[in-house]
N, C-alpha and C positions, 0 to 999 in steps of 0.2 A: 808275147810282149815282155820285154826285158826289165825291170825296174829295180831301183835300190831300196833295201828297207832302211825305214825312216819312222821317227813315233815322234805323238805329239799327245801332248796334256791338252785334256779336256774337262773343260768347267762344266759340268751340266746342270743345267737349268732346274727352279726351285719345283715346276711341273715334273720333273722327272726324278732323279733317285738324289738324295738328299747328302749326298757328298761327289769330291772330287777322284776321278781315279785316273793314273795312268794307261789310255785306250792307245790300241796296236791300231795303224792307221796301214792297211793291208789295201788298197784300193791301185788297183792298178795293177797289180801282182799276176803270174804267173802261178799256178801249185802242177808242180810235176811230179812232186818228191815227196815227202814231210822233212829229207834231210834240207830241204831248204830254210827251214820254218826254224824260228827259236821257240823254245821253251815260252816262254811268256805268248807269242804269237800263235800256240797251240793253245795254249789255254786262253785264246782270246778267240778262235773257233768253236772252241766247246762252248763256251760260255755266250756266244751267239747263239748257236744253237739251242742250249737251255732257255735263253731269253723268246727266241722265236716261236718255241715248243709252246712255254708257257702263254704268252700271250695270244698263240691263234689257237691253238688245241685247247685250252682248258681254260681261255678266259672269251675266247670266240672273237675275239678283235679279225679287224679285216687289217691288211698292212700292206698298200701297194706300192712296195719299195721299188717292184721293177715295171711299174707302170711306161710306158710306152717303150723300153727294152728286148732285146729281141736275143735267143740264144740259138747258137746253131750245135746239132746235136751232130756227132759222126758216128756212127757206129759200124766197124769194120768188124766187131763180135757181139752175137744175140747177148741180150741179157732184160731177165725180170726185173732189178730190183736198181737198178742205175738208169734204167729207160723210166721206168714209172717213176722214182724218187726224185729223180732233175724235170720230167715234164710235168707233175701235178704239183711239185713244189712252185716250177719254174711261173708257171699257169698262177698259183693261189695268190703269191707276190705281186700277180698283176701284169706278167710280161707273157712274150708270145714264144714261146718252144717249137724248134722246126728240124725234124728227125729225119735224118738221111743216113742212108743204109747204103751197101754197098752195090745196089739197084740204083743209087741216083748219084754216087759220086765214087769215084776207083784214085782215090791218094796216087797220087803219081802215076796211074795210068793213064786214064784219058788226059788228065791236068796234072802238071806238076805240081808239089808242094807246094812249092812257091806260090804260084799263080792261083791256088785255092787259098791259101791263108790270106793274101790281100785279097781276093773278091770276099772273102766271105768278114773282113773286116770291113770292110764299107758298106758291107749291108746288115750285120749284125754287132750286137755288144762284147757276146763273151761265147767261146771257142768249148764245148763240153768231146774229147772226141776218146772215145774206147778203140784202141789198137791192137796191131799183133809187136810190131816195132816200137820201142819207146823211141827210138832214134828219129823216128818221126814225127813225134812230140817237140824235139828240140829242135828240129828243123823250123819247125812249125812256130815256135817261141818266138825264132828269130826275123820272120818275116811277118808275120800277124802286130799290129797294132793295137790288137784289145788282150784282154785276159786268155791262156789258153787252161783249160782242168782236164785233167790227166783222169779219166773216168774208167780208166783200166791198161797197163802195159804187160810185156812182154817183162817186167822190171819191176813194176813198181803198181799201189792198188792201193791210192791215200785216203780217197774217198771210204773205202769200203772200212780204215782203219780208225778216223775220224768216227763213225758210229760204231766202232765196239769202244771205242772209249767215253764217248758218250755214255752209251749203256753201263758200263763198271762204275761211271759217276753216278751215276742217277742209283745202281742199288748198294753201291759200299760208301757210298758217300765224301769219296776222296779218290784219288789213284796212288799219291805219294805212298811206297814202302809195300805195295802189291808185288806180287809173284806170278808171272803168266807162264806158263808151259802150251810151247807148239811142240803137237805130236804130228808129224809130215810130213809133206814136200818141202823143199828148201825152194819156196816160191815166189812169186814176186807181193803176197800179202803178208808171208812171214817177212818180206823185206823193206816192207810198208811200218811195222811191229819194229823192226831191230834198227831202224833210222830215227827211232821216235821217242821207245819206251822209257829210253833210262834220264831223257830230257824232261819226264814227268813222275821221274823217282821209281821207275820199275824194273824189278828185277827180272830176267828173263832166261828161263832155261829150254832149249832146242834140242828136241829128238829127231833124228833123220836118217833111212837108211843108208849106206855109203852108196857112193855112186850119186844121193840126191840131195846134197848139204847145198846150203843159200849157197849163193856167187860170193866168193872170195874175197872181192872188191868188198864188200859191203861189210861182211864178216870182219874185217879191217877196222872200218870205219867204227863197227858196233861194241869195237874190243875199247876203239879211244872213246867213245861216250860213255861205256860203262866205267872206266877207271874216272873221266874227266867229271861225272853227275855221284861218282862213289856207288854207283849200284852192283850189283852182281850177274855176273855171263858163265852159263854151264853150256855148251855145243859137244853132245851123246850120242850112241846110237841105240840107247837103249830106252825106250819109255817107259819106262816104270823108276828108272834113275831122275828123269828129267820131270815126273810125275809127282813126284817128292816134295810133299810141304806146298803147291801149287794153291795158291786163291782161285787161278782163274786159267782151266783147261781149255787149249784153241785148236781144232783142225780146219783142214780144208779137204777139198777134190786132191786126188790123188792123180786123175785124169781129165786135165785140160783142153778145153778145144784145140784144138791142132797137135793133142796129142793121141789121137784114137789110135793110131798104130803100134804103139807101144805098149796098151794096154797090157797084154799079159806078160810083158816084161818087168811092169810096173806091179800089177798084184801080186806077182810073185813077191814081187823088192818090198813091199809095204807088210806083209805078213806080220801078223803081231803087235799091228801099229792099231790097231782099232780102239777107239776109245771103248771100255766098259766099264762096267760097277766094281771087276777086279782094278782097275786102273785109276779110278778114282780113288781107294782104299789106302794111297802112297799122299794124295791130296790132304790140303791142310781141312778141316772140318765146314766151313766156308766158303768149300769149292762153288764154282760155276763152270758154267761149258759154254763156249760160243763156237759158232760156223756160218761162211759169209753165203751158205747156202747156194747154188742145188745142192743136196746132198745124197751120198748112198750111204746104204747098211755096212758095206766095209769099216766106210771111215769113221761109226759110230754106232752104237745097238741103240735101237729104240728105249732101252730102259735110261742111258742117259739122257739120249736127246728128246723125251717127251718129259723129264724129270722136272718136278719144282727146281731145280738148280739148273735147268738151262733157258738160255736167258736166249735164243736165236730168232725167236718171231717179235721182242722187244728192240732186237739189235737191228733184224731188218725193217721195220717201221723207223726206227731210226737212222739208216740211209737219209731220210727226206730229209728230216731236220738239218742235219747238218749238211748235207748238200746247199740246201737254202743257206745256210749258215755261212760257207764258201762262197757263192755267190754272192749275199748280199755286201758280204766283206771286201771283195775285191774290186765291186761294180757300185757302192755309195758311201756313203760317212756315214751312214746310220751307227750311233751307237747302242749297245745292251741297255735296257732300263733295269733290266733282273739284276738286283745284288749278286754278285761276282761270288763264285761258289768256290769252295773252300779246295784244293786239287791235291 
């Protein structure tokens, strides 16, 4: 569903938080990208999120934002932590999650695009579907009537970015003037990362070996937000350059679904790229580690990723929140109660 953004000033009431703020009015919206989203409308996701956290996890409130709602899940690729994150959140809010695999529905094979994005708008709210094609996604934008969430492409992986910035809030207590280093594939989470970071004052330095640098397209795009926000862009191939002075180290999978064939083309190409305690050592004192998980012992030694400084089993509990976060934004006027955190 296609929609213009649009904001609106919200008086909230003397039962609720005791001043007036300007609220991002995100209802109706699409998220395919984060480079859709401004700066202020990112931090009016998180800041959902921190409100939803606080009030059902640690104050036990019930909140049936999506009472009689309904979400249609597609999943054209397995995954843990976006299947259980959108249906136990989808579920606590109060509405009903209905997960189709590609057992109960083939995108353009049996049914057109088309013809599945309007059925499944007439019988559901909001559109959650993990893909191999993002191009599908936009097909999908254009004939669906409700919200569609981009819960994983071939491009793009906002959701899964969404909670790691979540997480850097909640333990540095800002993101403004952070430093992240991807040591990686040049993939569609590090493309999630370089659409987003320096719209919330982050600086970002990219190791990749040749042959596997982000899409070009976007590298583009991530040169004009860094000049246009004042932040800084280093794109290396060397990780222990790109490791330098790092708050916050990020890998991922080196080997992607549908990319089994390549494997040893790939381990060979990523040699060196492992994160470890020598790797850390180039990092600012402050470091952390995040990974949006499965993970192997290539892409990381146990001694980081089990370390007080890695923060991955906080980051993936934090999927739900902000998935909830996205949904509730896009599908009510619910506004945050929680005082607006400082970014």
């Amino acid at each position: 569903m296609l929609c213009n953004t649009h904001f609106t000033t919200c008086s909230l009431a003397l039962t609720r938080v005791q001043f007036c703020v300007k609220c991002q009015n995100l209802k109706g919206r699409d998220l395919l990208t984060l480079q859709n989203y401004t700066a202020e409308e990112l931090k009016h996701l998180l800041w959902m999120a921190s409100d939803l956290k606080q009030r059902i996890k640690h104050k036990g409130e019930y909140l049936p934002l999506m009472q009689g709602k309904a979400l249609a899940m597609i999943f054209e690729k397995r995954s843990t932590r976006t299947r259980l994150s959108a249906e136990t959140g989808f579920a606590l809010l109060g509405g009903h999650p209905s997960f189709l695999t590609t057992q109960d529905i083939h995108l353009g094979t049996n049914e057109s695009l088309t013809d599945t994005a309007r059925v499944l708008s007439s019988m559901t709210n909001a559109i959650l579907a993990r893909v191999y094609k993002h191009n599908d996604l936009d097909l999908m934008t254009k004939e669906a009537t409700i919200p569609v969430i981009n819960g994983l492409s071939n491009l793009y992986h906002p959701l899964q970015i969404l909670a790691d910035y979540l997480t850097l809030q909640e333990h540095y207590g800002g993101l403004n003037g952070l430093t992240i280093t991807w040591i990686g594939d040049g993939n569609n989470v590090l493309h999630s990362i370089m659409t987003s970071a320096a719209k919330l004052g982050m600086h970002l330095r990219i190791a990749t070996p040749k042959g596997f640098e982000p899409d070009l397209r976007i590298t583009k795009i991530t040169e004009q937000y860094s000049k246009e926000y004042g932040t800084k862009l280093l794109l290396t191939t060397d990780p222990l350059e790109a490791a330098n002075g790092a708050n916050v180290l990020v890998t991922d999978t080196w080997i992607s679904m549908g990319q089994e064939e390549e494997k040893e083309r790939r381990l060979k190409a990523f040699r060196g790229y492992q994160i470890t305690m020598q790797t850390v050592k180039f990092a600012a004192p402050n470091w952390t580690f995040l990974h949006c998980l499965p993970r192997k012992p290539e892409e990381v030694d146990d001694e980081v990723f089990y370390s007080p400084s890695s923060l991955v089993f906080q980051e993936a509990e934090n999927r739900k929140w902000t998935i909830m976060a996205v949904m509730v934004s896009l599908l009510t006027d619910y506004s945050p109660q929680l005082q607006k955190p400082t970014f």
